[in-house]
N, CA, C and O of each residue as an XYZ file, in Angstrom:
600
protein
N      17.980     14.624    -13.048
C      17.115     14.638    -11.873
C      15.673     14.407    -12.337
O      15.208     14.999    -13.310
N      14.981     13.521    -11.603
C      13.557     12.901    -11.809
C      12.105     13.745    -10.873
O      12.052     13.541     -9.660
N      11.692     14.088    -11.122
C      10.652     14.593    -10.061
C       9.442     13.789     -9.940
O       8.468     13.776    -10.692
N       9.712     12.932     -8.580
C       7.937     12.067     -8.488
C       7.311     13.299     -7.710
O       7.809     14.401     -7.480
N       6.068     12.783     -7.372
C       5.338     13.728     -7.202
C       4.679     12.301     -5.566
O       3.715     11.561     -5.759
N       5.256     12.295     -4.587
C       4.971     11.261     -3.532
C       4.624     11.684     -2.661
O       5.379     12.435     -2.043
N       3.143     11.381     -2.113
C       2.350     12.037     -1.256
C       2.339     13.501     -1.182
O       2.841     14.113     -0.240
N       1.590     14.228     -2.483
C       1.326     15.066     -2.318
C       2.711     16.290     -2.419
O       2.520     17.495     -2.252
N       3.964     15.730     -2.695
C       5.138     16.536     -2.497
C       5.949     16.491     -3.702
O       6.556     15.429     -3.841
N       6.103     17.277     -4.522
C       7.170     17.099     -5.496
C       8.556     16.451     -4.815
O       8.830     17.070     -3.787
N       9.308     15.598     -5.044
C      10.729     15.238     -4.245
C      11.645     14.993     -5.767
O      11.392     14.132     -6.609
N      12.723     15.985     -5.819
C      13.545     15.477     -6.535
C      14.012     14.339     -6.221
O      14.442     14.161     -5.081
N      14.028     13.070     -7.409
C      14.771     12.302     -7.264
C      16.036     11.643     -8.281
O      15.773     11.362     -9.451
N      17.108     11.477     -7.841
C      18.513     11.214     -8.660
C      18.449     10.191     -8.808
O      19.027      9.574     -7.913
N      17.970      9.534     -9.603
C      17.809      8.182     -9.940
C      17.631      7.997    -11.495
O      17.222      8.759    -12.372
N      18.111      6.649    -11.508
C      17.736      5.938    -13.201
C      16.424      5.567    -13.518
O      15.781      4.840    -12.761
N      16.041      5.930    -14.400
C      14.693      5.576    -14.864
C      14.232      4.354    -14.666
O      13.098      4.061    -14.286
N      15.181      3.573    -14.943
C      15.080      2.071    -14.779
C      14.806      1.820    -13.256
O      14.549      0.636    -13.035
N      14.796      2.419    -12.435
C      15.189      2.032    -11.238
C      13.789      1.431    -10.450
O      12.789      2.049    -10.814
N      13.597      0.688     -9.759
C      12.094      0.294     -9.360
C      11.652      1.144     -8.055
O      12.104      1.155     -6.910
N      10.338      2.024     -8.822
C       9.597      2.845     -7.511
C      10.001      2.726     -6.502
O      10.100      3.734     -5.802
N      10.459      1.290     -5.932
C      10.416      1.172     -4.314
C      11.268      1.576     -4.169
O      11.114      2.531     -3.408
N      12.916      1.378     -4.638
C      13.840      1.985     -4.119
C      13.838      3.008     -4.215
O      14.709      3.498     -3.496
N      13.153      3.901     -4.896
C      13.265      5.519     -4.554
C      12.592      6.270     -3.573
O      12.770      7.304     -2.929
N      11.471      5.077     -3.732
C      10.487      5.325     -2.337
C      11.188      5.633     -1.219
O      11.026      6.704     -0.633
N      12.060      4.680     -0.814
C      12.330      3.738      0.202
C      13.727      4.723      0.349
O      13.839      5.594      1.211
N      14.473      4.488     -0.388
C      16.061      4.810      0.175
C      16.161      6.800     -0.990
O      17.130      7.526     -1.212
N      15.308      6.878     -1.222
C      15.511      8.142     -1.916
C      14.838      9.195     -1.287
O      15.288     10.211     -0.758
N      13.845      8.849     -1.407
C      11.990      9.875     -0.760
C      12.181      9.354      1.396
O      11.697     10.050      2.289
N      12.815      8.306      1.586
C      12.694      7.778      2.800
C      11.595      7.487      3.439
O      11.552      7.662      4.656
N      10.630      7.047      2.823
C       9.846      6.690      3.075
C       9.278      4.861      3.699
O       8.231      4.288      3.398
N      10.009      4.528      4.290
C      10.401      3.229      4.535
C       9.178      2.610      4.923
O       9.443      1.604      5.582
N       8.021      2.772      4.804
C       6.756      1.890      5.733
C       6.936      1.239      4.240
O       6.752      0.028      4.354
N       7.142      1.489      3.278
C       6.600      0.612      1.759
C       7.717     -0.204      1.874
O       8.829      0.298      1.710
N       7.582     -1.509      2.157
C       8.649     -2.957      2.276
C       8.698     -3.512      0.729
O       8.052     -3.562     -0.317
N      10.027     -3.917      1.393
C      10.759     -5.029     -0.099
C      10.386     -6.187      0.220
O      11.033     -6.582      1.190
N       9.623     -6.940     -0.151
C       8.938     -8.719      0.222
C       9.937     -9.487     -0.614
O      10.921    -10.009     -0.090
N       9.630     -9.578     -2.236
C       9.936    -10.352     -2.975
C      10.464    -10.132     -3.880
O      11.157    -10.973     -4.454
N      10.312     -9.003     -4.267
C      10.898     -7.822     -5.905
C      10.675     -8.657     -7.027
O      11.482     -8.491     -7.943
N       9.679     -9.624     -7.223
C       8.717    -10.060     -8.196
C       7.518     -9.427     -7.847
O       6.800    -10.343     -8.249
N       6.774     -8.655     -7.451
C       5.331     -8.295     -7.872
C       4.292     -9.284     -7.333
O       3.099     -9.253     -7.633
N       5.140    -10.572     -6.124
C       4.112    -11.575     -5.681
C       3.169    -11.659     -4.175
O       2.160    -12.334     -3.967
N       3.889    -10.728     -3.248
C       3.654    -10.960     -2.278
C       2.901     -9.654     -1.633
O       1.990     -9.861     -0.831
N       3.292     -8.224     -1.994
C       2.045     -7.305     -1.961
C       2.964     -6.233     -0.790
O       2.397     -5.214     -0.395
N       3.783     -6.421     -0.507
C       4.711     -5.652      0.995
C       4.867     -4.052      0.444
O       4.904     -3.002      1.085
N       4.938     -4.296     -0.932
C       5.629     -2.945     -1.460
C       4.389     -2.303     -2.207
O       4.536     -1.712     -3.277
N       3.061     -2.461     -1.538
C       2.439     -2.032     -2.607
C       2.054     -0.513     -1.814
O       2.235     -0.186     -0.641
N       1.313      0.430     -3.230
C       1.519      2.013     -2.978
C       0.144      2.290     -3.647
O      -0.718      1.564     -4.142
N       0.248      3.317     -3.506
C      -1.418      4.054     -4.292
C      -0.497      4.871     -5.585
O       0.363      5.703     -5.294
N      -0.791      4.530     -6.914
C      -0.592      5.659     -8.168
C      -1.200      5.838     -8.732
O      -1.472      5.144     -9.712
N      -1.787      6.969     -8.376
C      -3.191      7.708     -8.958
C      -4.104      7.034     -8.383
O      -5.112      6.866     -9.068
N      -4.104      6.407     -6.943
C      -5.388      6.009     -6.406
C      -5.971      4.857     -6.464
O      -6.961      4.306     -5.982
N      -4.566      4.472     -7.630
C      -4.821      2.398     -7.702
C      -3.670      1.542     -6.739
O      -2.477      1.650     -6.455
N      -4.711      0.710     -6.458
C      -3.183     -0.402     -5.640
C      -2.159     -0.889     -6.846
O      -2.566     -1.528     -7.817
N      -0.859     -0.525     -6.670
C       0.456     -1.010     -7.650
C       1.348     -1.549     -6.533
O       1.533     -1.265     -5.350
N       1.865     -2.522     -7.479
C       3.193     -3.329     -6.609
C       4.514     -2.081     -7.161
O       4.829     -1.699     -8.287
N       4.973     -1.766     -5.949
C       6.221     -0.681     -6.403
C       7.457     -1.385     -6.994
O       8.090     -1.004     -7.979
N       7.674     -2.354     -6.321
C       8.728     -3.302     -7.314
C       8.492     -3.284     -8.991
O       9.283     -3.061     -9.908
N       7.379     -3.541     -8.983
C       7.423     -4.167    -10.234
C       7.107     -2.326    -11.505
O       7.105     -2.189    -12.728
N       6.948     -1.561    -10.623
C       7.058      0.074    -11.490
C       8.274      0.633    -10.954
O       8.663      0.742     -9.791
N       9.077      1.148    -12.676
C       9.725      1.882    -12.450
C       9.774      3.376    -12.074
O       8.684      3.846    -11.747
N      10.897      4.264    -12.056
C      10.554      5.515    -11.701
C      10.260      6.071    -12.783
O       9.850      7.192    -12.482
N      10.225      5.903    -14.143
C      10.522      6.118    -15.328
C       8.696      6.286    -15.500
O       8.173      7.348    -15.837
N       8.103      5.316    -15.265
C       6.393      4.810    -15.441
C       5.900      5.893    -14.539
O       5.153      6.749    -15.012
N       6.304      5.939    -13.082
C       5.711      6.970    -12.010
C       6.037      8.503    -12.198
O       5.648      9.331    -11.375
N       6.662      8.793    -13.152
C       7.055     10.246    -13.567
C       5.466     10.581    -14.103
O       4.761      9.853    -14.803
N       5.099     12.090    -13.471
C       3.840     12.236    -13.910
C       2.449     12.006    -13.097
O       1.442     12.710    -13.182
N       2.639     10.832    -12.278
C       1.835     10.107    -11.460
C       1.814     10.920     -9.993
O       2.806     11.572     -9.668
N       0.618     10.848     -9.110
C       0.550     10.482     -7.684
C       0.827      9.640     -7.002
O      -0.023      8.788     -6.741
N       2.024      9.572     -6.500
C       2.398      8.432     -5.436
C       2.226      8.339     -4.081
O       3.117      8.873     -3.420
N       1.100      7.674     -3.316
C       0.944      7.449     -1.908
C       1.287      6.224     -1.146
O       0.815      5.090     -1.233
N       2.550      6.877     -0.104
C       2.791      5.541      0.491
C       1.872      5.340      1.661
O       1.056      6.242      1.848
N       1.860      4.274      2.514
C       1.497      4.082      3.622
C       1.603      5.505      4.408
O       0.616      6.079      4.870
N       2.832      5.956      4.489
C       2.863      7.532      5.539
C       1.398      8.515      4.924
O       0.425      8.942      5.546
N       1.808      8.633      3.312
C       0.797      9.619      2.846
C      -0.841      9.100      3.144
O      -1.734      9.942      3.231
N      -1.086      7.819      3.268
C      -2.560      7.717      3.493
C      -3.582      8.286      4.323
O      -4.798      8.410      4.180
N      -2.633      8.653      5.380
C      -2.918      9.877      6.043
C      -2.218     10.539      6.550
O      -1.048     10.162      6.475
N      -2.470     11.839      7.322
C      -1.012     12.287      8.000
C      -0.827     11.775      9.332
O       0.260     11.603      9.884
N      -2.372     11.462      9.977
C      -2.110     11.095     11.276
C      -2.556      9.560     11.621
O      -2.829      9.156     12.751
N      -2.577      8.731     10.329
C      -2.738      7.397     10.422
C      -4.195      6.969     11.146
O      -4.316      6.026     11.927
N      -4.947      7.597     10.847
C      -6.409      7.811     10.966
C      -7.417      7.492      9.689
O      -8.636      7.663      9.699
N      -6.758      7.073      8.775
C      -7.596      6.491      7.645
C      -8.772      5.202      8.358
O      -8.810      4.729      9.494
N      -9.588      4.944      7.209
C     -10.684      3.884      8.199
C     -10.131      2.910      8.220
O     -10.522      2.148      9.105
N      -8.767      2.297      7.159
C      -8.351      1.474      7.487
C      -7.545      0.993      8.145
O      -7.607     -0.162      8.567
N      -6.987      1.481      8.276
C      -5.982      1.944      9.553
C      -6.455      2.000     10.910
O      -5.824      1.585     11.882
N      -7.637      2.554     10.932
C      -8.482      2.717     12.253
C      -8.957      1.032     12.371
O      -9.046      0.792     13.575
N      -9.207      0.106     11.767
C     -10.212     -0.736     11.099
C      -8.909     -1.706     12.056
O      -9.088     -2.552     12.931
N      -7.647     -1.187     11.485
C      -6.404     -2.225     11.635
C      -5.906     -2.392     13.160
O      -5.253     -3.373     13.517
N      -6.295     -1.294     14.067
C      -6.083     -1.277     15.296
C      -6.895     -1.809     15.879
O      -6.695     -2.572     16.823
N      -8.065     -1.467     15.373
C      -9.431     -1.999     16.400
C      -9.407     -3.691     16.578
O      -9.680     -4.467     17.493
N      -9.053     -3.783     15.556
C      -9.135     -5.393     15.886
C      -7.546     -6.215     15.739
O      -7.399     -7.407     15.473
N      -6.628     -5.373     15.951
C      -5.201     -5.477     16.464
C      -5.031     -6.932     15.190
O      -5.024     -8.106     15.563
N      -4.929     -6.586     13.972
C      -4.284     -7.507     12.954
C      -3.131     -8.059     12.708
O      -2.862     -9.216     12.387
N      -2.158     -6.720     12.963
C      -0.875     -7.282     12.696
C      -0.662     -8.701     14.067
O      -1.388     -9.085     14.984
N       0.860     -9.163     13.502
C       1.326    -10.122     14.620
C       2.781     -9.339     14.357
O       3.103     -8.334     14.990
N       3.688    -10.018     13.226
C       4.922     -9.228     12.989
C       5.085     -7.980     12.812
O       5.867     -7.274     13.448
N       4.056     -7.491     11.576
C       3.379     -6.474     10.781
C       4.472     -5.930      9.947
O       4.754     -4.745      9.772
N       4.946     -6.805      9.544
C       5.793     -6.373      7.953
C       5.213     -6.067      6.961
O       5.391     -5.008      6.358
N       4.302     -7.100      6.593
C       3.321     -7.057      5.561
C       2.422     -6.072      5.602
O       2.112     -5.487      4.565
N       1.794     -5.699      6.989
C       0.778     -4.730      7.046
C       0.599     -3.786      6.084
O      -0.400     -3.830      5.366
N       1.757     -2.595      5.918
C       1.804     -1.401      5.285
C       1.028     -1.878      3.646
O       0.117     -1.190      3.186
N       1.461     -2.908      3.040
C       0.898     -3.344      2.117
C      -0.286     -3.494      1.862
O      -0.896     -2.995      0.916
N      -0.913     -4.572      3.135
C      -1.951     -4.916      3.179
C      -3.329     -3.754      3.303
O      -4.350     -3.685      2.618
N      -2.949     -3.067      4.256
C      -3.457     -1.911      4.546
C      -3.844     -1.248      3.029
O      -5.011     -1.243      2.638
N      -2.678     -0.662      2.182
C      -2.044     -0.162      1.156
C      -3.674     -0.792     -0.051
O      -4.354      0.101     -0.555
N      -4.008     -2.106     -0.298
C      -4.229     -2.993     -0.843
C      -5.527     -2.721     -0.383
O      -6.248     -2.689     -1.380
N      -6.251     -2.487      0.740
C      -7.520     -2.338      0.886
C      -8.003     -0.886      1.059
O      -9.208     -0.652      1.155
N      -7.099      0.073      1.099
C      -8.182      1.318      0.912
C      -8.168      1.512     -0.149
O      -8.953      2.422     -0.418
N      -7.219      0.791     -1.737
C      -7.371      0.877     -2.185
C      -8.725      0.108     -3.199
O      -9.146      0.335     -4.334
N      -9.125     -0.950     -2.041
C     -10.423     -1.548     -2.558
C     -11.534     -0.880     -2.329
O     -12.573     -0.815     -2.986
N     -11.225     -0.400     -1.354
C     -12.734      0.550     -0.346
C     -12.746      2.071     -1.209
O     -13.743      2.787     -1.308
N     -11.225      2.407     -1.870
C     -11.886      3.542     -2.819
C     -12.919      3.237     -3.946
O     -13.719      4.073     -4.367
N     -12.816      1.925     -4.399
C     -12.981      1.625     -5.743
C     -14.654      0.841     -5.245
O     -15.677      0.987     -5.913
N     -14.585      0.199     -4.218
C     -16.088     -0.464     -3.964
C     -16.226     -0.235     -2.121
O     -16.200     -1.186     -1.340
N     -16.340      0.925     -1.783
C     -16.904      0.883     -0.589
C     -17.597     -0.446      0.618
O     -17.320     -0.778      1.770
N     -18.090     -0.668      0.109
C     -19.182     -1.795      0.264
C     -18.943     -3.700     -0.267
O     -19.881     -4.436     -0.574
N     -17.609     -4.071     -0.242
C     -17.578     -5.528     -0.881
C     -18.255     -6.319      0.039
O     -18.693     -6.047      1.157
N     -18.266     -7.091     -0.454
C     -18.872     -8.783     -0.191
C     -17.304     -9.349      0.798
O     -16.185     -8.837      0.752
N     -17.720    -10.427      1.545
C     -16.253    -11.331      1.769
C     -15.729    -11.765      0.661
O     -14.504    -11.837      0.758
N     -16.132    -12.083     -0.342
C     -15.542    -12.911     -1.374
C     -15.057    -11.749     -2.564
O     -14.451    -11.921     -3.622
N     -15.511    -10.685     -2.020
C     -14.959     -9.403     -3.206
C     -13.101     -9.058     -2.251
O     -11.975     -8.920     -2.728
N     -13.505     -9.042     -1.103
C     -12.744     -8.507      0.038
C     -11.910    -10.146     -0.432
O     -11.494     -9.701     -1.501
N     -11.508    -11.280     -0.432
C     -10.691    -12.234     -0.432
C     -10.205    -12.173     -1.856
O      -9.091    -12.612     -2.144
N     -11.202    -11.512     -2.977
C      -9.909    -11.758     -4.497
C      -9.687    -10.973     -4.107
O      -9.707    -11.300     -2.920
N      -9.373     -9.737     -4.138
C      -8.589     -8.226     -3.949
C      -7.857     -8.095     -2.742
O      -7.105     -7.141     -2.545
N      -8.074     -9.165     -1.787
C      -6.462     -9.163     -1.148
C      -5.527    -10.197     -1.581
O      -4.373    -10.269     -1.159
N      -6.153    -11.164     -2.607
C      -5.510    -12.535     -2.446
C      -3.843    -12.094     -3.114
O      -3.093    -13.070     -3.157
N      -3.324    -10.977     -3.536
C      -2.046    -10.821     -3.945
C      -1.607    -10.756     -3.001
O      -0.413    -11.036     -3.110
N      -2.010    -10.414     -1.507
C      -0.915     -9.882     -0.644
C      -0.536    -10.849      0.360
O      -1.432    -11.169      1.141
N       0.848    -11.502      0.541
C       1.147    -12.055      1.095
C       1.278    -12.163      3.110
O       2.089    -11.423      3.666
N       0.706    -12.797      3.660
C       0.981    -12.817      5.162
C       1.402    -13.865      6.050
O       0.661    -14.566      6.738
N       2.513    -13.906      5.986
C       3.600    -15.146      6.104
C       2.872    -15.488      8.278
O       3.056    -16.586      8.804
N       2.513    -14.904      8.663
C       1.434    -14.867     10.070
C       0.470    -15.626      9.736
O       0.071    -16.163     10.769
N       0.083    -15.847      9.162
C      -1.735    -16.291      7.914
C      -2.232    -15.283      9.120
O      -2.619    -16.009     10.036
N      -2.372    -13.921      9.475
C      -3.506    -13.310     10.072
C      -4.243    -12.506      8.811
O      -4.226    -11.331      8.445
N      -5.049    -13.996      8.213
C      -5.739    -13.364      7.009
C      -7.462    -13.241      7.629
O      -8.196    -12.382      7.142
N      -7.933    -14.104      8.635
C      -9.358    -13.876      9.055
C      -9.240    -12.690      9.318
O      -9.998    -11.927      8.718
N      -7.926    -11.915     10.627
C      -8.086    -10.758     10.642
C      -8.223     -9.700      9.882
O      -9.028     -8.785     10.055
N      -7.449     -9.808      9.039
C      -7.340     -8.871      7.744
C      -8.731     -8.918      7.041
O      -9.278     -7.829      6.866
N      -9.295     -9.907      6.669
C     -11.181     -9.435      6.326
C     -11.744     -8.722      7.115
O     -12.309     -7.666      6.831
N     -11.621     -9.392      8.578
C     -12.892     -8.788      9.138
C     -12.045     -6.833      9.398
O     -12.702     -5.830      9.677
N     -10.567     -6.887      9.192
C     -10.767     -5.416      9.361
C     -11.244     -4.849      8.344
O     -11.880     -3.803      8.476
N     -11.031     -5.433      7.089
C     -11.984     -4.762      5.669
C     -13.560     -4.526      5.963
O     -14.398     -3.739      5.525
N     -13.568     -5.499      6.840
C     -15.240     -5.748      6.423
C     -15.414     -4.633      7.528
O     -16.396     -4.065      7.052
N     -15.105     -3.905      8.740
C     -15.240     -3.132      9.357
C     -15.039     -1.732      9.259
O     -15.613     -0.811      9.841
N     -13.962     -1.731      8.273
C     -13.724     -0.368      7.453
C     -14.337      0.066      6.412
O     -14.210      1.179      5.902
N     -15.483     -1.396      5.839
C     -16.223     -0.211      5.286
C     -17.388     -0.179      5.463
O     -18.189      0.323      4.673
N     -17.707     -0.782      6.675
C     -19.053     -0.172      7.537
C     -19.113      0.577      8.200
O     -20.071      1.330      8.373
N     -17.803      0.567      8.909
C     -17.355      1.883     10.042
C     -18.224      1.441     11.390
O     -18.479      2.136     12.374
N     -18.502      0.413     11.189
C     -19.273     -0.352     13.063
C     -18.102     -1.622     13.188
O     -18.124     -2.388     14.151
């Protein structure tokens, strides 16, 4: 038995070391907002906070996350009131919103690290995450609104 430590909760988990974060995320912890895109590390669906950095969960095992803080989309907040999140409604981004949880996932983890980007800081640091919609104008301007908070 493995113990992550995911959003804030110790969760035993019965799994192989080998096994990739997401599926334990996902079908172990049940935490299902963290999506399977590509299970190469290309498209950004599965990405999570460990230790407060954006990681593609595919591409970490449970073996690497032993030890770590794991936040999915649920943990970012409890009542989905983060700024980005707030940022994500206000200007209604999704279309499908598969990708969202990621995307989302992908920018508070930019706004921890630089509050304040540029558009062109805000376009490399999303450019991993895939949005098969292209609602990528939206997706800036909700960055760019989440971290002004106007």
């Amino acid at each position: 038995m493995t113990k992550l430590n995911i959003n804030g909760t110790d969760i035993d988990v019965a799994a192989d070391g080998d096994m990739p974060l997401l599926w334990a995320v996902r079908d172990i912890a049940g935490m299902t907002g963290t999506k399977y895109g590509c299970g190469v590390g290309l498209c950004g669906a599965c990405t999570v906070h460990v230790d407060g950095v954006a990681k593609r969960s595919c591409q970490m095992t449970v073996k690497e996350a032993m030890g770590t803080s794991v936040t999915t989309i649920e943990g970012l907040d409890q009542n989905g009131e983060h700024r980005v999140q707030q940022a994500w409604r206000d200007l209604n981004v999704p279309q499908c919103g598969f990708c969202q949880s990621g995307q989302i996932m992908q920018a508070a983890s930019l706004l921890a690290e630089n509050p304040k980007p540029t558009d062109d800081e805000i376009l490399e640091a999303m450019s991993g995450n895939v949005c098969r919609c292209g609602c990528y104008q939206r997706i800036v301007a909700a960055v760019r609104l989440a971290s002004t908070g106007s």
